[in-house]
ROKESE-912792 format. One record per atom (N, C-alpha, C, CB): residue in one letter; x, y, z. Coordinates in steps of 0.2 Angstrom, whole numbers, plus 5000, padded with zeros to 4 digits. Glycine has a CB too. Layout:
N
AXYZ/...
***
This chain:
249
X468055094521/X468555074525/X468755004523/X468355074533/X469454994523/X469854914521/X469454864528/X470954934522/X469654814525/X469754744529/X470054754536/X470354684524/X470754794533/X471254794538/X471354854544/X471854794534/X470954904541/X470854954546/X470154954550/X470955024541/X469754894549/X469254874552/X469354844557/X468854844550/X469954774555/X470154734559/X470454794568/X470654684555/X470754834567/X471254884570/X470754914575/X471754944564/X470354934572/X469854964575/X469654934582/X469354974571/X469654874580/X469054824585/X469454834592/X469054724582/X469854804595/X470354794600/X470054864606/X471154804596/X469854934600/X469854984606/X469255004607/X470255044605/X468654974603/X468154984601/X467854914607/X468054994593/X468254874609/X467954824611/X467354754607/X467654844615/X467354784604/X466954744598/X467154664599/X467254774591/X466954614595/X467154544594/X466954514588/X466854514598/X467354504585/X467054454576/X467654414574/X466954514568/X467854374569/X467854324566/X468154344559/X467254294566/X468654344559/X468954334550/X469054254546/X469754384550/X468754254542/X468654214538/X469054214535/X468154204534/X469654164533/X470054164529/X470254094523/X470454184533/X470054084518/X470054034515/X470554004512/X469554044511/X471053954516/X471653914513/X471753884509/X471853894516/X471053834507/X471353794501/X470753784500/X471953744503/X470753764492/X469953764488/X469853814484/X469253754493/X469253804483/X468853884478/X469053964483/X467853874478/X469153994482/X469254054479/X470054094489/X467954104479/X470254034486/X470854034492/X471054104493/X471453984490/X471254124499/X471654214499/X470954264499/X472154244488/X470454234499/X469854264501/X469754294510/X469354214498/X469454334509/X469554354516/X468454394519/X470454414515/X468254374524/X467854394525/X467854404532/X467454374521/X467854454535/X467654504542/X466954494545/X467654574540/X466654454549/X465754484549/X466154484559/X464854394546/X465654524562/X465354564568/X464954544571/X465054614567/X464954564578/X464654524582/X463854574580/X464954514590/X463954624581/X463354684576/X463154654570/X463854754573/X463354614567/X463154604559/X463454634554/X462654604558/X463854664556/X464254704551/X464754654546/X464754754556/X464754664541/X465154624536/X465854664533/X464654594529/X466454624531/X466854674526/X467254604520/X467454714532/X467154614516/X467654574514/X467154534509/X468054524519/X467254474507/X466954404503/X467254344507/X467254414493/X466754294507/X467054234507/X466454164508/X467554244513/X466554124512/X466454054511/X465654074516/X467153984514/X465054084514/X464454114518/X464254014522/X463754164511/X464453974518/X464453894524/X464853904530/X464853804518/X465453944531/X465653964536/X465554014540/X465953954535/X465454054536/X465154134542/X464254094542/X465154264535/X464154064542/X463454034544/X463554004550/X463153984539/X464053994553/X464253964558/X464553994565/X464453924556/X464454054562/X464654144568/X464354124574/X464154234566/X463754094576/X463354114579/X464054054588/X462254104575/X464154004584/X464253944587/X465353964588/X463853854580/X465453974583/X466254014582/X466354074585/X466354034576/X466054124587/X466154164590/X465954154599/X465854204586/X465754094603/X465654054608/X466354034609/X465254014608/X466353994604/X466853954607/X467753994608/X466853884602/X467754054606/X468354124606/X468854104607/X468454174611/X468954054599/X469754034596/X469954004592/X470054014600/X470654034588/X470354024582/X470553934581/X470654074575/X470153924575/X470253854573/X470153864566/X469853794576/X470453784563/X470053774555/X469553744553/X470453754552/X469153754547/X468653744547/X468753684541/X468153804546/X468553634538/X468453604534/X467653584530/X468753554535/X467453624525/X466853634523/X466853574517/X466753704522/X465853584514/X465753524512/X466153514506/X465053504510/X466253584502/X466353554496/X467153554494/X465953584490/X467453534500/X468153504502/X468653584503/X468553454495/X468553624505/X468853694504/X468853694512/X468353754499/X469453734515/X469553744521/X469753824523/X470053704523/X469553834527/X469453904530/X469853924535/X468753924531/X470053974538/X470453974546/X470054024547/X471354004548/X469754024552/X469354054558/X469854114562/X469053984563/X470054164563/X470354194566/X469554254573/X470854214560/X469954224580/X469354234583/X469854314587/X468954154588/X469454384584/X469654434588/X468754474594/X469954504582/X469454504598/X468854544604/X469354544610/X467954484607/X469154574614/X469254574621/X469554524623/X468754574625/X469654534629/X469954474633/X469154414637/X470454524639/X469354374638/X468654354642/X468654374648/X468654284644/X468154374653/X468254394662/X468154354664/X467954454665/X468454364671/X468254304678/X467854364682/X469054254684/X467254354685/X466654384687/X466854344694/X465854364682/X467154354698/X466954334706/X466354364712/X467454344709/X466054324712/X465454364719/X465854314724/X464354354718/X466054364731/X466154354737/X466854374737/X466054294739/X467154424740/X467854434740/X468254414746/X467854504740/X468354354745/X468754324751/X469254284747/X468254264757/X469954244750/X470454244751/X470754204742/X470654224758/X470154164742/X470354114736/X470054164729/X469854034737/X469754224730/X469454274723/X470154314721/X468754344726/X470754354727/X471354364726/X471854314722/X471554384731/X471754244725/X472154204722/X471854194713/X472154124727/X471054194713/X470754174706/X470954234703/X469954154706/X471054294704/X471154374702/X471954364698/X471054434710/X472454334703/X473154354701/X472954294697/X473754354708/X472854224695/X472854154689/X472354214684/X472354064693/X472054234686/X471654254680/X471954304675/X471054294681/X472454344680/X472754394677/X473454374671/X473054444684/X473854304673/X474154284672/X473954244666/X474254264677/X473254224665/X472954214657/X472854274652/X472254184657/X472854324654/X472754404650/X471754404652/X473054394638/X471654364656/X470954384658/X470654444661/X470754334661/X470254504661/X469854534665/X469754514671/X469254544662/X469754524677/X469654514685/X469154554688/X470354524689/X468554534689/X468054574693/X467854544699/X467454604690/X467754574705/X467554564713/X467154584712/X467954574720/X466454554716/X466054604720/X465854584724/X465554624717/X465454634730/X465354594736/X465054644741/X465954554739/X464454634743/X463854674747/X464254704751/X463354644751/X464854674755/X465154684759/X465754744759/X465354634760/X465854804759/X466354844760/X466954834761/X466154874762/X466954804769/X467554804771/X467654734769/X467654834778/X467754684764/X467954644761/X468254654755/X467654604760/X467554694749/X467854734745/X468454764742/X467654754745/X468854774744/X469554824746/X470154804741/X469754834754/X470354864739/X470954854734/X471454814739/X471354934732/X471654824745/X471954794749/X471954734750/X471954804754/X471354714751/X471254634753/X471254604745/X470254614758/X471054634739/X470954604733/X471454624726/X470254614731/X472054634728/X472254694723/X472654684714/X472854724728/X472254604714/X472254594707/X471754594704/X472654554706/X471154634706/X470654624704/X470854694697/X469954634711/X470454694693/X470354744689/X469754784691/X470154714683/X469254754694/X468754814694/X468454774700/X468154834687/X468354834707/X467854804714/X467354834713/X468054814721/X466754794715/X466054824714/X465754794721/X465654794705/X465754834727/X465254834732/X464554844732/X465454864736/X464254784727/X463354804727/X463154714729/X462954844717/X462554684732/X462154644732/X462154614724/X461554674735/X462154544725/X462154494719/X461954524712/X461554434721/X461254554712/X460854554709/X461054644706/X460154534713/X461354674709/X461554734706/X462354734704/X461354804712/X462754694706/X463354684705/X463154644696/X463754634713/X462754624694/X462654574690/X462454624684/X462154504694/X461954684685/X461854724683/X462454774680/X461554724686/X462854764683/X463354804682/X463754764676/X463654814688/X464054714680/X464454674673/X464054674667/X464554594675/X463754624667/X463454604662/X463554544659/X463454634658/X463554494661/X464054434661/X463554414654/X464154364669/X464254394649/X464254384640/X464554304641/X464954434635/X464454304634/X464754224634/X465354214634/X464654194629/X465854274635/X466454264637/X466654294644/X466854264633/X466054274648/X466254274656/X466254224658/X465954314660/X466554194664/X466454154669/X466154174675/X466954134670/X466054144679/X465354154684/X465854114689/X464454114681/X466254144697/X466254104703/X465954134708/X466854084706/X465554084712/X465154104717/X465654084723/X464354064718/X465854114729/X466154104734/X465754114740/X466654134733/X465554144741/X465354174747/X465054114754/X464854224745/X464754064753/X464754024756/X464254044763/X465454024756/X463654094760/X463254144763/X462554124758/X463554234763/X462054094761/X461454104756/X461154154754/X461154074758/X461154214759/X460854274755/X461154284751/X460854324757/X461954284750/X462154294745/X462254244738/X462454314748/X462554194741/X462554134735/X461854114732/X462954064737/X461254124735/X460754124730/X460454154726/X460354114731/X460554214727/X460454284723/X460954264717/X460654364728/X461554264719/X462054274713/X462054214708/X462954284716/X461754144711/X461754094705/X461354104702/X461754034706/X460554124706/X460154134703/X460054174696/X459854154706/X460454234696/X460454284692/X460954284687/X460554324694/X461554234691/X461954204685/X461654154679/X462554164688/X461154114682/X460754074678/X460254114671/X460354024684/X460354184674/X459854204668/X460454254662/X459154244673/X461054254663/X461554284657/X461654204653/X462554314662/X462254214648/X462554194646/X463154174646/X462354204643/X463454194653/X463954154656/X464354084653/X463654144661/X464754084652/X464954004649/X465253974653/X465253994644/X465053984660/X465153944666/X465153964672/X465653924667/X464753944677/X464353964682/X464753894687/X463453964680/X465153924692/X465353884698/X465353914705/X465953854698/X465253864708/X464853884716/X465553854720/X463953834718/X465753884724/X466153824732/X465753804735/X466553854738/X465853764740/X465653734745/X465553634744/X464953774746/X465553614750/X465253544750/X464853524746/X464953524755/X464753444745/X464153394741/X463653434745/X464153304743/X463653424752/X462853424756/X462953504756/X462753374764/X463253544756/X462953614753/X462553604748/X463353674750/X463153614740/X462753624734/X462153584734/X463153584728/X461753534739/X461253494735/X461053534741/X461253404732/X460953574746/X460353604751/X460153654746/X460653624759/X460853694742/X460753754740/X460253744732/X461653784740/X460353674729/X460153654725/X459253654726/X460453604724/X459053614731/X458353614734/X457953694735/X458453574741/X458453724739/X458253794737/X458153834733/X458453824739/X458653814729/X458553854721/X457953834715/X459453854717/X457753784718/X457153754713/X456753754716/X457253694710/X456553774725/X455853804728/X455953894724/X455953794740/X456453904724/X456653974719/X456353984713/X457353984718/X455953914711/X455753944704/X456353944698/X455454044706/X457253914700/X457553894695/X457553814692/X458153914698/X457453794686/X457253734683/X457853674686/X457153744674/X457653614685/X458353584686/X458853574679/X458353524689/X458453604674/X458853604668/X459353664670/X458453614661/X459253724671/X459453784671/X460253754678/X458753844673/X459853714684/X460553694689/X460953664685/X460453634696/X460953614682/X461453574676/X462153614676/X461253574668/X461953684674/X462353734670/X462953764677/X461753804666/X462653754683/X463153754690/X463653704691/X462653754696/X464253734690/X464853664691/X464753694700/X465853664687/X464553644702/X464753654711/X464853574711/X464053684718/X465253554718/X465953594718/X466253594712/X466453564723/X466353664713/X466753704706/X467553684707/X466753784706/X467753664702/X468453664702/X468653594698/X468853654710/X469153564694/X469353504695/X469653464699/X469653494692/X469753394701/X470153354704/X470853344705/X470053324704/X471053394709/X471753384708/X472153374714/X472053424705/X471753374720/X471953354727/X472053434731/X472853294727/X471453504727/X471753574730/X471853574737/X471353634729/X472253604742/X472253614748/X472253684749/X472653584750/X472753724747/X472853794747/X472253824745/X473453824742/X472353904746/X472053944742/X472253944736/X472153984744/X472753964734/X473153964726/X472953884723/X474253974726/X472853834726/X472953774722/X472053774723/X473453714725/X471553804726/X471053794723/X470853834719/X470653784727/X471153894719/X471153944711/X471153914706/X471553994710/X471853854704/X472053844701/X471653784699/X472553854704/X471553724704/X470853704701/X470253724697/X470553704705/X470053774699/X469553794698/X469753824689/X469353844704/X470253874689/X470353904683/X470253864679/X470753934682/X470753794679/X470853734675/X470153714672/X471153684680/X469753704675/X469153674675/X468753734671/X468953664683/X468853804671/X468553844670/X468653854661/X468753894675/X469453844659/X469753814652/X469553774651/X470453804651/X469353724653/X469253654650/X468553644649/X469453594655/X468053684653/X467353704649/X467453734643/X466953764653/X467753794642/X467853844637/X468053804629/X468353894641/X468553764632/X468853724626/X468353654627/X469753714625/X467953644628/X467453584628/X467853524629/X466953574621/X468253534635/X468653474636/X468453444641/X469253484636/X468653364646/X468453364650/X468853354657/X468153334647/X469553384656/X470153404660/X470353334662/X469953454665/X470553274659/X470753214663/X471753244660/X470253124659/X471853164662/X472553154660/X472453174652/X472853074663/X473053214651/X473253214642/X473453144639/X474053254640/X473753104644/X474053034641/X473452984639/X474652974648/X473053004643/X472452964641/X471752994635/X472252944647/X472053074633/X471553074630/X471653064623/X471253124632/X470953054620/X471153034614/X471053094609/X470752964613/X470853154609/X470653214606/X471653234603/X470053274612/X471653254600/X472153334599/X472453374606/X471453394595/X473253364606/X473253414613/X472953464613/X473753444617/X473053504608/X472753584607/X472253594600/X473453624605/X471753624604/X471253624601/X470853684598/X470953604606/X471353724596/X471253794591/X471353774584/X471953854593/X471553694582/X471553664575/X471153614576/X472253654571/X470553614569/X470253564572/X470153484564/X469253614576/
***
């Protein structure tokens, strides 16, 4: 099978990998495929497919500039990312429709039945009425999921941080108050969670942007949720000093 009929495949196969492509320097027009499976196709610069493990996290492409002055483009394929909401209440429909609006996956879950519902959530992609801990089972939260806790219920929001803290989530956020998060915090480390492992909880979740609405705390929040993802730290653009756009590096 070619390069190109590998790449083709991926999309329906759900798969995720990385094509190497080498722009300028030694052995330019080279091209090399590797898999999240470890699967390889092609030839190319092995100082950059050495770096799969960290390139395929971050899910997007950029360019690489290696030691012995040669540059590569990273092209990043797979899926889409998901947003994983536990608690189906009013701000998970607003986070559902902003998610949808990135080309993101949308999932709700929530012990609760009559919350659950295509009705009350209807830009969800997939509802899943189970408890924290089997809803969590189900997904399978990768490193390109996001993690929001809503529920704003300890039975429930401790189960679901708890277990979010043990995926690979590449961002875990909670709602609620200062003096929630840090009651819910105390609990979760009489729970046997480390406070290294809390670190990884943005509560209160969201950026600063004065939300009031429902939609405008989605909107927070998602922001914030991008700005993890691209290792940014979501301030004013006029004042940052990085690149606006962060797919060329």
């Amino acid at each position: 099978m070619t390069l190109i009929e590998r790449l083709a495949e991926l999309n329906g196969a759900g798969e995720r990998g990385l094509l190497f492509t080498v722009v300028e320097g030694d052995g330019v027009g080279s091209k090399l495929l590797v898999l999240e499976s470890g699967e390889r196709v092609g030839e190319g610069p092995e100082e950059a497919a050495a770096q799969f493990d960290e390139l395929i996290r971050r899910g997007r492409n950029q360019l690489l500039a290696l030691e012995d002055g040669s540059k590569v483009f990273v092209e990043w394929y797979g899926p889409p990312p998901r947003l994983f909401v536990y608690g189906a209440v009013d701000t998970a429909e607003a986070l559902c429709r902003g998610a949808k609006l990135l080309g993101w996956r949308a999932i709700v879950a929530d012990a609760r039945g009559k919350f659950a519902t295509a009705e009350r959530i209807p830009s969800a992609d997939e509802l899943i009425v189970a408890w924290p801990d089997d809803a969590l089972a189900q997904v399978e939260p990768d490193h390109q999921t996001a993690i929001v806790v809503l529920t704003h219920d300890d039975k429930f929001d401790e189960p679901a941080l708890a277990g979010a803290l043990e995926t690979e989530a590449f961002y875990i956020g909670a709602l609620g108050s200062r003096r929630n998060q840090e009651r819910r915090r105390e609990r979760l480390l009489e729970a046997g969670v480390t406070g290294e492992q809390l670190e990884r909880i943005m509560g209160p979740c969201g950026l600063d942007i004065g939300a009031d609405t429902q939609e405008e705390t989605a909107l927070s929040i998602l922001s914030e949720i991008l700005a993890v993802r691209a290792r940014r730290e979501g301030g004013f653009l006029k004042d940052a000093k990085k690149r606006i756009h962060v797919e060329v590096e």
